[in-house]
Every structure is written in C-alpha cells, then in structure tokens.
C-alpha angles and dihedrals in degrees: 000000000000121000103201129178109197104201102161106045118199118235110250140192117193140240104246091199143038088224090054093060095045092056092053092049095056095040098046119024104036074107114023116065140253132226142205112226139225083026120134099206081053090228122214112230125197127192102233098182134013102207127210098243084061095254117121140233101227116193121191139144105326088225091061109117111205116197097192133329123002129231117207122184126180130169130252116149089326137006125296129202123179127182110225121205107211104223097171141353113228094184153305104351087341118109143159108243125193105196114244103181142336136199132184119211115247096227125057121240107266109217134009123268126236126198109231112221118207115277100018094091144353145200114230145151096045112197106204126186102232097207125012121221121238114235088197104041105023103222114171118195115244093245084059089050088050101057094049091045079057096036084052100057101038086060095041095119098050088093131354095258107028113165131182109191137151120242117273129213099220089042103133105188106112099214098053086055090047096062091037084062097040106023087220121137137250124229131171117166101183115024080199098065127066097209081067088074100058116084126252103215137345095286095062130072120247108227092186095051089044098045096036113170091009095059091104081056095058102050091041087060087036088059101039084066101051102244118162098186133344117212112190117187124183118222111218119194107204111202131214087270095058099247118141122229118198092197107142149015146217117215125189115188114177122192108187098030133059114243111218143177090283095054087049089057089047092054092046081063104048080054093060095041086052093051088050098056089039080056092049093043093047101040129079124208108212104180098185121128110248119198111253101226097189136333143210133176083269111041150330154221122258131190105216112200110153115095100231093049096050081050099062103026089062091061085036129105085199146308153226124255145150122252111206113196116193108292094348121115115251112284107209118223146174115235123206105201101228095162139022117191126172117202118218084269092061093257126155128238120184128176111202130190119212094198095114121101090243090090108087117244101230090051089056096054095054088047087049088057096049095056095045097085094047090055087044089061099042097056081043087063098039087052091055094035089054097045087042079058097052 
C-alpha cells in the first residue's frame, strides 16, 4: 500500500452532478487517457462501458492491485480528478465502478509532461538542507550552535566586547527586536552625542526615533558603562528557496576605540562568511545518480532510492539538485517538494515544482531548450493520432 504526503494541494471546483462528470468523460477524454493516482507504475484506465444505471465498466492492467476506491485523473483543458467506488471486481484489472465525486482544477497545467525512459536523464548531486530553522522558534541545531560559538572566539579581539548570538524570543531590548524584525543595522559611532543615534540612511535603525522620550536614558546608561560606540549587524541566512531569516546578530562595543563606517562594513562581511559556513555546516552533498520518472517545463518526478537522501528530503521544503540529459552538461536546478509518495518496496517518490525564482534563469533556458524538441515531437504525434481517429 502507498504511503503519500501531499504538501502543495491544487485548487477544485466540483462537479455538482453525476451526469456532469459522465458528459465530460465522453466528450473529452474518448481520446485522451486516464489515469489511476497516487500509483507508482502510473497505470493507464479506459472506460470500457458506460452502463445505463450511471455506474462504469474500468479496464486497466490486469496486475493492478486496488485496496478501496479508486481515483482516476486525466487532463482536458485542465486537470480532472474523479473518485471511483469499486462495486465489484469482474476480473483481472477489470472492475464495475459507480462515480462518487469529481472536481476540475481551477488552473490549467501549465506545461506538458514528458516519461523519462532509463538512460536518457538523471537527477545528481542533491544539495539537502540537514536541519531547517525555524522562523517562529527559533531553534537553531546544535551543529549550528556549534559554528557561531567558534565564529565568536576567533573574533574576540575585534572589539572589546564582540558577541555572536541567535534571537531570542523573550528577548525584551527593543532595539535588538527591532533589527530581528527589520534586518536593518545599528550604529552608533559616539555614545556621547545624540546625533549618533539618528540614522544615516534607510538601512540603518533609528535609535531616537525608537527610543523617543527615553533617548537621554539610554546614553546616560550607555555612558555609565563606558561604552565608546556600539555596532549591531544582523545576520540573515538565506535558504534554497530564497526566504530570509533574521536569526541572529553580531554586536561589537569598544570602550577605548571609536567604531566607524569602516568597522560597520567589516562587520557586514563577517555576517555573510558566517552564513556561508552555517551553509556548509547545514547543507549534505549526496552525489548518487536518481532515476528521472517523468518531466515538464515546471517539475518532475523523481524516484528517490538512496537512504540518505530519503532521510533529509523528507524534513526538506525543497532542494537543489542537477539534472544530466544524454550527452548534455548538468543543468542545475531548485526544487520545491510539493508531493512524497513510498511504494510497497520503501521507495521513494517526490514531485517537485521548479516555479520558484531559485532556479537560475539562465539554467532554465537552456532546460527550456532541451525539452522543446521533445514537445515538438509529441504534438507531432497528437496531430497524426487525432486525425488517424477521425
């Protein structure tokens, strides 16, 4: 029995009638085919009879084993799904049907789909995010933990208080909220003078605006304990599908030294090398070949048979990965997860969607022009199959 996760559902609208759902199978799809879901052989279904108390003779591969209903989709102008009742079994793959429901997407598909036989692509070079962070809780793995602890002494002397720490939710000061919520940064040259505390342009927090009527506070306390000049960096992790997470900061308060603009674009810096060993830290290589199942200008379907793999997809959103066609160089691609399926052997079957903007433009052009002859071919086949029919 199939195990499925659905993670990225389709918009329906029903069918408000049986009778609905009959007509549209007679008028549109005599020709085009039928197909069970959530089956991993992707078996073809033909409605053999259409009898007259509305139920329906279904014919498929007489080694399909079905556990329950059934649920057939095909595709018109959009995408059909019906949900079949199994009264009765006649034989082997052949089985009287009454219709329960139907619904028909309310977008159309977007791109033709194309089977993938063995040997003519491949999917390799899977790069998996081990742990994800959470945006709400902020819980940050301990391998994570572990690369800013070490981030944070080995910059120790660039000020004489240097810290490297993750946002916290009970965190109460109202400037480091401020930043997590912005991502802007805080600079504040002379703790002395008040014009330090106004920002000097949109990318930078405005600690008298912030602090308002307590800004004389604030320097007071500033200057009780003998700070000079506070620098206060976010550092933002951008993941494979492109979000920002303001998660944690870097803060430099010198007491004997002035920090100017110099020291601020040094610390932009250190932010982006720690994101990078974060990304290192956080992030599997898994090199093995995966088989390609079928394939459209806006996803695929991938079998996913190595057991690390099957591991870290499953916590995954998505993924990045290289796609090789026969005797074409890797095109490198992002990969949203929009469905998991196991067969009955433990295999692994993902859908993924390639909609999002982490796939680089230029890798999808020359995808694009890998798949055009072989959409070229298959309408050249519809055309002759239809007037063959006529």
């Amino acid at each position: 029995m199939l195990k499925v996760e659905q993670r990225k559902l389709r918009n329906f609208n029903q069918f408000q009638t049986i009778e609905d759902v009959l007509r549209l199978l007679k008028e549109q799809f005599s020709t085009r085919k039928l197909y069970i879901k959530y089956d991993v052989d992707k078996r073809e279904v033909m409605i053999n009879e259409y009898n007259p108390d509305n139920t329906l003779m279904v014919v498929t591969d007489p080694n399909y084993k079905h556990s329950g209903d059934i649920i057939i989709y095909g595709l018109s102008d959009k995408y059909i799904e019906i949900d079949l009742e199994v009264l009765d079994q006649i034989g082997p793959g052949y089985y009287k049907c009454r219709i329960k429901s139907a619904r028909r997407a309310t977008e159309g598909r977007r791109d033709l789909r194309f089977k993938i036989n063995p040997g003519e692509a491949v999917a390799t070079n899977f790069r998996v995010s081990k742990h994800t962070i959470e945006l709400t809780r902020f819980n940050i793995p301990t391998s994570i933990k572990v690369v800013i602890e070490q981030f944070q002494s080995v910059n120790s002397k660039f000020a004489d208080i240097f810290r490297v720490d993750v946002f916290s939710l009970e965190n109460k000061d109202i400037a480091l909220k401020h930043i997590k919520n912005t991502g802007k940064t805080l600079f504040i040259e002379d703790t002395t003078n008040p014009e330090s505390y106004k920002s000097m342009t949109e990318d930078f927090v405005d600690i008298a605006a912030l602090y308002g009527n307590d800004l004389d506070k604030l320097i007071k306390r500033n200057i009780e304990k003998g700070f000079k000049s506070i620098i206060i960096v976010p550092v933002i992790y951008i993941t494979e599908d492109e979000k920002s997470i303001n998660f944690a900061y870097i803060q430099a308060i010198s007491k004997t030294d002035t920090l100017g603009l110099d020291k601020v674009i040094e610390m932009k810096e250190m932010s982006f090398k720690l994101v990078d060993r974060i990304r290192d830290a956080n992030t599997i290589l898994v090199s093995v070949h995966q088989p390609i199942i079928d394939v459209s200008r806006g996803g695929a379907k991938l079998k996913i048979t190595d057991p690390d793999l099957k591991k870290y997809i499953q916590k995954s959103k998505g993924f990045i990965f290289d796609i090789v066609f026969k005797l074409q160089a890797p095109l490198t691609i992002y990969g949203e997860i929009k469905s998991i399926t196991f067969d009955p052997n433990g295999d692994m079957y993902i859908g993924v969607d390639f909609e999002g903007n982490s796939s680089r433009k230029d890798e999808m052009k020359r995808f694009y022009d890998v798949l055009k002859p072989m959409e070229i071919e298959y309408k050249s086949k519809l055309m002759k199959s239809m007037k063959n029919k006529k």
